[in-house]
FILOFI-114839 format. One record per residue: x, y, z of N, C-alpha, C in turn; residue in three letters. Coordinates in steps of 0.001 Angstrom, whole numbers. Example, Ala and Ser with C-alpha at 12.3 -4.5 7.8 and 13.67 -1.06 7.14 Angstrom:
residues 2
13190	-5690	7800	12300	-4500	7800	13200	-3300	7800	ALA
12850	-2250	7080	13670	-1060	7140	12900	30	7870	SER
END
This chain:
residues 257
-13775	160933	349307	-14501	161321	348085	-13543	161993	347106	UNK
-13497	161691	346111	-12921	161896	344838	-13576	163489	344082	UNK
-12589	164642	344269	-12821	165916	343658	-13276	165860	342465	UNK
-12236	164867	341868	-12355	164950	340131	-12340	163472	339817	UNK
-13771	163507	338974	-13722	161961	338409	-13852	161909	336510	UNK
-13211	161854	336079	-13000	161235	334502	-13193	160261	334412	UNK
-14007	159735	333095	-14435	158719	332497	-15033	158654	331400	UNK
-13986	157926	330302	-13890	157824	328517	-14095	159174	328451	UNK
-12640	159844	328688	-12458	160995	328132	-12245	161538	326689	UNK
-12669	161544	325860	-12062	161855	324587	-12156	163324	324197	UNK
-11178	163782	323296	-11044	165309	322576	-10371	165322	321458	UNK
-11253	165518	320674	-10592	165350	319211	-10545	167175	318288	UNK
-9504	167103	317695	-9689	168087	316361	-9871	168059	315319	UNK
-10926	167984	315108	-11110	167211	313535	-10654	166063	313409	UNK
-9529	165787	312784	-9358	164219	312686	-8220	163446	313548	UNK
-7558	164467	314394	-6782	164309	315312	-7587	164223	316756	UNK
-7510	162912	317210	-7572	162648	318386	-6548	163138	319587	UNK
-7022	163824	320549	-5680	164583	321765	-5867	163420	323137	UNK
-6886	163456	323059	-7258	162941	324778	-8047	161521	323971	UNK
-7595	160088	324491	-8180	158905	323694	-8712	158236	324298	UNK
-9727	158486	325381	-10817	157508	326003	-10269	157216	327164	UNK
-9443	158531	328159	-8573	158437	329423	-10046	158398	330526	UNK
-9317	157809	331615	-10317	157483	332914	-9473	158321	334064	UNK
-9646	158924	334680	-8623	159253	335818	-9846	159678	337326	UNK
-9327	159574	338283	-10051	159871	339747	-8804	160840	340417	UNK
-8918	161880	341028	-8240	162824	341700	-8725	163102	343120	UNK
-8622	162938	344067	-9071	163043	345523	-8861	164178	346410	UNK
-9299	165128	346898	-9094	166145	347390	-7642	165815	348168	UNK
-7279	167544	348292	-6072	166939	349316	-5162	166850	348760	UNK
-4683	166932	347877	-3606	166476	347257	-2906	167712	345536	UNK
-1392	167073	345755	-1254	167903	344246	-1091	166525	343167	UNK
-1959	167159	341960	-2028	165801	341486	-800	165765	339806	UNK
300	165459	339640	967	165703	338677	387	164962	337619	UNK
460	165862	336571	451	165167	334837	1569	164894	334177	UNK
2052	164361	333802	3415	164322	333007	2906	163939	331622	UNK
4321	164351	330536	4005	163894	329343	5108	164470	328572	UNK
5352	163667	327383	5922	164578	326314	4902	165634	325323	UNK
6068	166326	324786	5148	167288	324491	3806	166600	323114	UNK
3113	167469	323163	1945	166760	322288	1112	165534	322773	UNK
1433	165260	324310	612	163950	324769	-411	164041	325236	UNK
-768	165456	325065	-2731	165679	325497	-2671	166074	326861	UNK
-1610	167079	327364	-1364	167482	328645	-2435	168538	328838	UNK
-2056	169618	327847	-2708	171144	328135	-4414	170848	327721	UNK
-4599	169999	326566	-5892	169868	326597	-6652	169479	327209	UNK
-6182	168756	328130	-6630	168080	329234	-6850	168965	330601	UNK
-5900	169537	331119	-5744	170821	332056	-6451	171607	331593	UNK
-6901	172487	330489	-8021	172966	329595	-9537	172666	330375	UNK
-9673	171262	330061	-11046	170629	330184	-11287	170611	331559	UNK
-10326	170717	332579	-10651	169883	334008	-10961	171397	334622	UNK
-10365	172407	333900	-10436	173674	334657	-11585	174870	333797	UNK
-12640	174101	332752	-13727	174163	332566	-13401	175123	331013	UNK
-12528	175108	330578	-12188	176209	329887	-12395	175553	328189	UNK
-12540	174384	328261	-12264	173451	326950	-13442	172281	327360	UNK
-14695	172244	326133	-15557	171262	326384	-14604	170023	325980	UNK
-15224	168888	326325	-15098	167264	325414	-15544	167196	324701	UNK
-15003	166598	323807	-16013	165422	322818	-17134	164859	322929	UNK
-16208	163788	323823	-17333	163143	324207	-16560	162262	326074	UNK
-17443	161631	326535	-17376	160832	327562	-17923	162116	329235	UNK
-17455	161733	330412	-17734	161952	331387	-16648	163072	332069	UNK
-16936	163740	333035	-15757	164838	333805	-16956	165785	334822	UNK
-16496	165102	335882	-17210	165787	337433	-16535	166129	337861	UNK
-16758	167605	338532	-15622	168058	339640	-16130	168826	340494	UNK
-15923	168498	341869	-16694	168623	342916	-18372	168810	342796	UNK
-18313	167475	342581	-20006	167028	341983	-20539	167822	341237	UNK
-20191	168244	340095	-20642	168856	339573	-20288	168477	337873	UNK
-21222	167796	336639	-21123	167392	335225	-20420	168854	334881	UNK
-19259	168599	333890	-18982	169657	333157	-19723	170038	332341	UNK
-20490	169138	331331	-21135	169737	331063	-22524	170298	331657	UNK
-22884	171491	331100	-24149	172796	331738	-23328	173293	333024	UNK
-22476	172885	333333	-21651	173687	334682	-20690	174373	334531	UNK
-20247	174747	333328	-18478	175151	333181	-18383	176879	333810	UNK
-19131	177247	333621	-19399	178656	334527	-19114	178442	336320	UNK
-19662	177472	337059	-19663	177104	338196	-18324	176498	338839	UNK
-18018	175294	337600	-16323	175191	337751	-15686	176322	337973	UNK
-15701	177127	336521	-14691	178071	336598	-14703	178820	337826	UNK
-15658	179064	338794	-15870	179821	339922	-15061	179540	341146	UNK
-14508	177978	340766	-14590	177452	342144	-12543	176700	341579	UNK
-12678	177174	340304	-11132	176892	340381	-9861	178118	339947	UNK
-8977	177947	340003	-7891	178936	339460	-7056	178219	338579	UNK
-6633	178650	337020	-5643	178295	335964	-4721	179189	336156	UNK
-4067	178230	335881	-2320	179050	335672	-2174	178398	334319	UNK
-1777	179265	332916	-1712	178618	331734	-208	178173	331741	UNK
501	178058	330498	2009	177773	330380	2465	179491	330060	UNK
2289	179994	329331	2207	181321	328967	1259	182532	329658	UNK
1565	183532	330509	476	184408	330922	-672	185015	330165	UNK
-2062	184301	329949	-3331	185417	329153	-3381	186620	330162	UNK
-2897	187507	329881	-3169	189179	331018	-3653	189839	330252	UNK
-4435	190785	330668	-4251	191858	330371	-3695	192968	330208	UNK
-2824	193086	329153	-863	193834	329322	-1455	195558	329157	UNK
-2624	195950	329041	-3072	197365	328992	-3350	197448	330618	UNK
-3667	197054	331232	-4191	197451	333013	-2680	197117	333584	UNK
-2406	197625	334852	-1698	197191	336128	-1790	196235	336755	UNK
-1274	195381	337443	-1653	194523	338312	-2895	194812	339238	UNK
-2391	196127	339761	-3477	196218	340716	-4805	196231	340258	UNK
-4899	197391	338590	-6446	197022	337982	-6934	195629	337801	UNK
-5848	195005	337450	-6071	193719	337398	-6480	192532	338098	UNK
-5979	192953	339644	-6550	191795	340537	-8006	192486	340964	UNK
-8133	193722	340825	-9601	194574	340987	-10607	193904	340211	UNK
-9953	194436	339082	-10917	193472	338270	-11955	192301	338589	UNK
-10435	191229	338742	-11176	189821	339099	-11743	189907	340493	UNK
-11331	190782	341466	-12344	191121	342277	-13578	191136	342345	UNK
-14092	191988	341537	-15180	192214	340740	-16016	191098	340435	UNK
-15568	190191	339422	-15673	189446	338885	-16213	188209	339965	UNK
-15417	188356	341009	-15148	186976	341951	-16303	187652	343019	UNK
-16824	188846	343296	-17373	189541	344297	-16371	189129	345989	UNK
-15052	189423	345267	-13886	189542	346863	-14417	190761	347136	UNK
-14550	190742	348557	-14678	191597	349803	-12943	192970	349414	UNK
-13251	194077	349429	-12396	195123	349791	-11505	195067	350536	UNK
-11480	194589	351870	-10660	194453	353046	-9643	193454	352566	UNK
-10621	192065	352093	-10630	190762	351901	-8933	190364	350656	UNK
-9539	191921	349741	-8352	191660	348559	-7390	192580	349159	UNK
-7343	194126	349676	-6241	194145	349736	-5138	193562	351034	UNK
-5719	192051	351661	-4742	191503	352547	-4467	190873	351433	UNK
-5292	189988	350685	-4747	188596	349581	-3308	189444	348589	UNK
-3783	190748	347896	-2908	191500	347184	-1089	191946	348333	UNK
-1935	192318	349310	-325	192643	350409	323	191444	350412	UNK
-333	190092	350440	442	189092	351474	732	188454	349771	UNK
201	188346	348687	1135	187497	347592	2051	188711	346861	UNK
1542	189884	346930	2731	190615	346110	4245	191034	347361	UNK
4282	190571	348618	4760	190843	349486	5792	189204	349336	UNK
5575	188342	349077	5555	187146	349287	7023	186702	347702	UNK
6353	187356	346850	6915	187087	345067	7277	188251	344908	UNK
7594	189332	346151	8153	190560	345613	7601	191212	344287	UNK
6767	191241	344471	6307	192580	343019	5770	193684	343414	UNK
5565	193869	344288	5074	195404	345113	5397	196558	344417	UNK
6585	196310	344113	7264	197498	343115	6854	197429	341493	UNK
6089	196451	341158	5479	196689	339722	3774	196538	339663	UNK
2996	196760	340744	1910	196813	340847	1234	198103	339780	UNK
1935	198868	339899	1326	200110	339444	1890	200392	337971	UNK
2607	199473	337687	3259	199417	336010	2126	198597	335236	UNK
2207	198942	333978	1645	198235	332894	2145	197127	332899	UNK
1095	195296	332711	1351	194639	332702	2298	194256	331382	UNK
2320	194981	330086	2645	194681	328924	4391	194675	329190	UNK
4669	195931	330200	5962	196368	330404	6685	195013	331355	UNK
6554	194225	331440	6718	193772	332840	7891	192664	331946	UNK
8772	192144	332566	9161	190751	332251	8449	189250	332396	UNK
8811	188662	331656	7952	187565	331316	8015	186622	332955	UNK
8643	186900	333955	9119	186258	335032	7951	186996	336173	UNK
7893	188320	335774	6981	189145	336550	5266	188359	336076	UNK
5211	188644	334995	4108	188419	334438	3735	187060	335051	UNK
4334	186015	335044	4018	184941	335521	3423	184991	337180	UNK
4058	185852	337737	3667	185925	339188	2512	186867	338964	UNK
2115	187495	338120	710	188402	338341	-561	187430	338141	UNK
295	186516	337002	-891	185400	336425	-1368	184359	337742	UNK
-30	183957	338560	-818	183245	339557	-1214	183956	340917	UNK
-706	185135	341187	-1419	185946	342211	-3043	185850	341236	UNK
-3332	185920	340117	-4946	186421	339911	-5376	185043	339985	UNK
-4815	183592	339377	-5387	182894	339775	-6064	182301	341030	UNK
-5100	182835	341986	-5281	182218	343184	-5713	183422	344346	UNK
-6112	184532	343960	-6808	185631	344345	-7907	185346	345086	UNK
-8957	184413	344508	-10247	184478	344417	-10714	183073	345717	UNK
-9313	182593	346308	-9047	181446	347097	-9899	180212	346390	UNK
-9182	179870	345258	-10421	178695	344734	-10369	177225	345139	UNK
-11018	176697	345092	-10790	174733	345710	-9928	174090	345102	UNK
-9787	174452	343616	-8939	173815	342554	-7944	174289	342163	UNK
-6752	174406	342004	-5532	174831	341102	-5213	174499	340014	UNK
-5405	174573	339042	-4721	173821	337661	-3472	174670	337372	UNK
-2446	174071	337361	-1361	174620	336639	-616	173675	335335	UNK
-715	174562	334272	107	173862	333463	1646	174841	332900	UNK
2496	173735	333620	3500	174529	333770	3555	175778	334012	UNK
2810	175689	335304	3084	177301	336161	3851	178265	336173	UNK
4976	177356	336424	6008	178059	336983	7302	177831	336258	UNK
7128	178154	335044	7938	178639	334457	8472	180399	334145	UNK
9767	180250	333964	9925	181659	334663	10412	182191	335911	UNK
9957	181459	336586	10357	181940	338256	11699	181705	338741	UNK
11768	182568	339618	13341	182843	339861	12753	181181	341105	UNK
14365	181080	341588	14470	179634	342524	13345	180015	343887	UNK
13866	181364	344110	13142	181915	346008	11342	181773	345332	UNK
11359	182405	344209	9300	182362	344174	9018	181268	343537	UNK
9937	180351	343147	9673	178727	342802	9047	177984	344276	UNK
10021	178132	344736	9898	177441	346364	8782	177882	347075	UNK
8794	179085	347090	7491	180377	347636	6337	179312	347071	UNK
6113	179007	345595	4994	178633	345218	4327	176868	345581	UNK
5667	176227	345891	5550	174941	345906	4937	174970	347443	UNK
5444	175472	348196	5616	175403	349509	3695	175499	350078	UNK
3456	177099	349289	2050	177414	348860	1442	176699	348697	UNK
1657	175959	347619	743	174754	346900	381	173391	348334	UNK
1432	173057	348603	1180	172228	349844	477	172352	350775	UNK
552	174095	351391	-272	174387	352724	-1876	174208	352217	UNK
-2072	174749	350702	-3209	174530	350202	-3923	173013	350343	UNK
-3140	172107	349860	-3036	170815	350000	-3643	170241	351435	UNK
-2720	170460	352437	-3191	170319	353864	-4924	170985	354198	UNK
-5466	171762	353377	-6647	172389	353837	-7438	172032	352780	UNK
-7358	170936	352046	-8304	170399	351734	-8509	170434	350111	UNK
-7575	171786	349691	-7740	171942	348236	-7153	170655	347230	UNK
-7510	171209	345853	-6753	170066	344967	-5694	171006	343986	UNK
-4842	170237	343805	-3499	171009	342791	-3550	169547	341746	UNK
-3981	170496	340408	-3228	170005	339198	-2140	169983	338902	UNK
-1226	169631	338454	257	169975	338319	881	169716	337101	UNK
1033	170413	336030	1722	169773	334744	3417	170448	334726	UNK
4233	169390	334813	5443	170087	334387	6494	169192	333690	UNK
7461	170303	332884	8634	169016	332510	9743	168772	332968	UNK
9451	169282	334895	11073	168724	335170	10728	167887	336274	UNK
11315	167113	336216	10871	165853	336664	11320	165706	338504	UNK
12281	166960	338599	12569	167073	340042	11593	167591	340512	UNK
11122	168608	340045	10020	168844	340735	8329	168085	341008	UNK
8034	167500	339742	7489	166470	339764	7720	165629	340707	UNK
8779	164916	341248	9170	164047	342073	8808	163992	343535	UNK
9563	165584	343508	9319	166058	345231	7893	166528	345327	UNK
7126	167366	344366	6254	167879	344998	4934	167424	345454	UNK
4725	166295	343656	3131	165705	343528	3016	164618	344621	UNK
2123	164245	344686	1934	163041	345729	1020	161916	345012	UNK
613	162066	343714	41	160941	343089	429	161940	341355	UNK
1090	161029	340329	1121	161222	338741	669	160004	337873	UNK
197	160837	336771	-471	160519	335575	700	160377	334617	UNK
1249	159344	333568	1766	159942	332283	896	159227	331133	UNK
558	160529	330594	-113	160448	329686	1491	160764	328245	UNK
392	159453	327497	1701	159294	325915	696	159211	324874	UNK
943	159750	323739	186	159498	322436	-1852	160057	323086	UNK
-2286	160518	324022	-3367	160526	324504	-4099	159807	325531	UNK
-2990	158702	325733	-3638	157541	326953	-2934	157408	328070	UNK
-3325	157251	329112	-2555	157257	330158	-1429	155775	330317	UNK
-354	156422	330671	354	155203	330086	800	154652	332095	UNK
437	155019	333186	944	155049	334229	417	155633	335068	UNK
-408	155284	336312	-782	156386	336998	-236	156172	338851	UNK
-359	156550	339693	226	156129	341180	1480	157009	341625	UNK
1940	156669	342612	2891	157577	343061	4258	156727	342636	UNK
5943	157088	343070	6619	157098	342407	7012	154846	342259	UNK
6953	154685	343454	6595	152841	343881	5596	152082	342362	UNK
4437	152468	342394	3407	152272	341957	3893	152613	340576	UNK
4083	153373	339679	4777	153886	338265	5845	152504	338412	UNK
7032	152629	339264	8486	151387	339157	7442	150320	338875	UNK
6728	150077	339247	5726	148507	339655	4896	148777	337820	UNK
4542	149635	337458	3613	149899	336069	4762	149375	335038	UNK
6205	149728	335386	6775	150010	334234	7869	149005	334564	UNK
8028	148454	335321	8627	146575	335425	9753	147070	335679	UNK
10533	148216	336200	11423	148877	335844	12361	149102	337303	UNK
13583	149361	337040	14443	148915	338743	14932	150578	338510	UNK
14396	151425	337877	14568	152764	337713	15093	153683	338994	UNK
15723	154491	339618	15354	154640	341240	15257	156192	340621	UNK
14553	156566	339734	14000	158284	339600	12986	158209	338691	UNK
12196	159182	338880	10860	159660	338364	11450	160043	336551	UNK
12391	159942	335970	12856	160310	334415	13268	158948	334307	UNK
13619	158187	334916	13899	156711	334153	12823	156015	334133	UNK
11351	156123	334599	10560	155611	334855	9484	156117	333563	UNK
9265	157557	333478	9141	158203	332518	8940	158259	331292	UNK
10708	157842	330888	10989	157736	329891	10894	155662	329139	UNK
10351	155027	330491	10302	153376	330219	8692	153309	329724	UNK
8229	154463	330387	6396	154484	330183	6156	155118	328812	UNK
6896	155933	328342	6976	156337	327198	7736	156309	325872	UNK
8700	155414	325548	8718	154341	325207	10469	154957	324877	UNK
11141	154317	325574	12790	154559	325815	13561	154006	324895	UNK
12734	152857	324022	13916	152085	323656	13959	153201	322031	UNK
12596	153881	321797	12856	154855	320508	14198	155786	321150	UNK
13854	156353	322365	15272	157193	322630	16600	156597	322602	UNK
16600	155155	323169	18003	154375	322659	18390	154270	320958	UNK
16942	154094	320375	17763	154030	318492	17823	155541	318260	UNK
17388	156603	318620	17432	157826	318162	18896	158594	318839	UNK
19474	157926	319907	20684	158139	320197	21871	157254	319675	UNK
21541	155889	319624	22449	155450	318735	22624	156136	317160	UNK
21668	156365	316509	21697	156624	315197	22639	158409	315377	UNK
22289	158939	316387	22886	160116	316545	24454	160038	316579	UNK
24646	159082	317129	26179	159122	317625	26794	158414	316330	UNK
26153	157613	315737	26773	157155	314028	26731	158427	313315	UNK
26359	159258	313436	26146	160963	312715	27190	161643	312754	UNK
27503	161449	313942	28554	162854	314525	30527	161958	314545	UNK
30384	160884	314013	31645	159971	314330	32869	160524	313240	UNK
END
């Protein structure tokens, strides 16, 4: 059974279309990568799936449940990681995962193992009790996904998570993401480096101009894109249209001669 089902997705801004009538199926179990250049309807999309951004128009179920009249119920049952941390830079971490405690009705006992074992894990123990405002943007990122993932939710959305992170709480998080994986959860995954993309997801999307231009694992993309590519950026960049990057590099190198 399929966690997340899309169908004729659209999201428009006024007269700008973001998301252009995309279909996608996501299956528990799995981390599911998005790729894209920038402006290809990544974040709006990660937005919508993690209940935070209505549609336009068309279809979006997740764990049986219509987004729309449910986005309260989603949000319950998933965790966002944005590209940038939304915190609260006036509270501490610790007010902070209290908070969503609160919020989430976590058990006492319940949060301070979840709080020991991820601030123990990403090393921040030592800035729990600091103002989030004070913190480095590297810290901040690890408070944002300790709160996301506080509340143990079914869903992960990350768009570009993990930016910021030193290499040891990069790995820490991927590694995370997997065991999650094995127990049944689902991982969104948006990022722009394509190594990690490679190794981590186990099924990607590239979405270009708003439409999905490719979807399957790394076999399945070579096979989309006719392409004898042997990496996830040559494949990428064939789905999204390479030969503009060949005249935009030729014309470059007539520039600089």
């Amino acid at each position: 059974m399929n966690t997340i089902e899309v169908t004729n997705l659209y999201k428009r801004y006024g007269t700008t279309t973001a998301l252009n009538g995309i279909s996608l199926s996501i299956a528990g179990g799995q981390i599911y990568g998005i790729l894209g250049p920038n402006g290809s309807g990544k974040t709006t999309l990660l937005k919508i799936l993690a209940g935070i951004l209505p549609p336009s128009s068309g279809e979006v179920v997740i764990d049986g449940m219509n987004l729309t009249g449910n986005s309260d119920n989603i949000k319950s049952i998933t965790g966002y990681i944005p590209e940038t941390p939304a915190l609260y830079e006036s509270l501490t971490p610790i007010e902070y995962f209290n908070f969503l405690a609160s919020v989430f009705k976590i058990e006492d006992s319940v949060l301070k193992e979840r709080i020991n074992a991820f601030s123990n894990a990403l090393e921040i123990g030592k800035y729990l009790n600091e103002f989030i405002g004070s913190l480095s943007f590297g810290t901040k990122q690890k408070v944002a996904i300790i709160g996301s993932l506080i509340h143990d939710p079914k869903i992960i959305v990350m768009d570009e998570g993990m930016n910021g992170l030193d290499p040891k709480s990069s790995k820490i998080i991927k590694e995370l993401l997997k065991d999650m994986t094995a127990k049944g959860k689902t991982v969104i995954f948006s990022t722009h480096i394509m190594e990690i993309a490679e190794t981590v997801c186990d099924t990607i999307s590239i979405l270009y101009n708003g439409n999905i231009a490719g979807t399957g694992n790394l076999d399945q993309l070579k096979s989309e894109a006719g392409s004898n590519n042997s990496d996830l950026e040559g494949v990428f960049l064939k789905l999204t249209g390479d030969e503009d990057l060949d005249n935009l590099l030729d014309s470059l190198r007539e520039s600089i001669k």
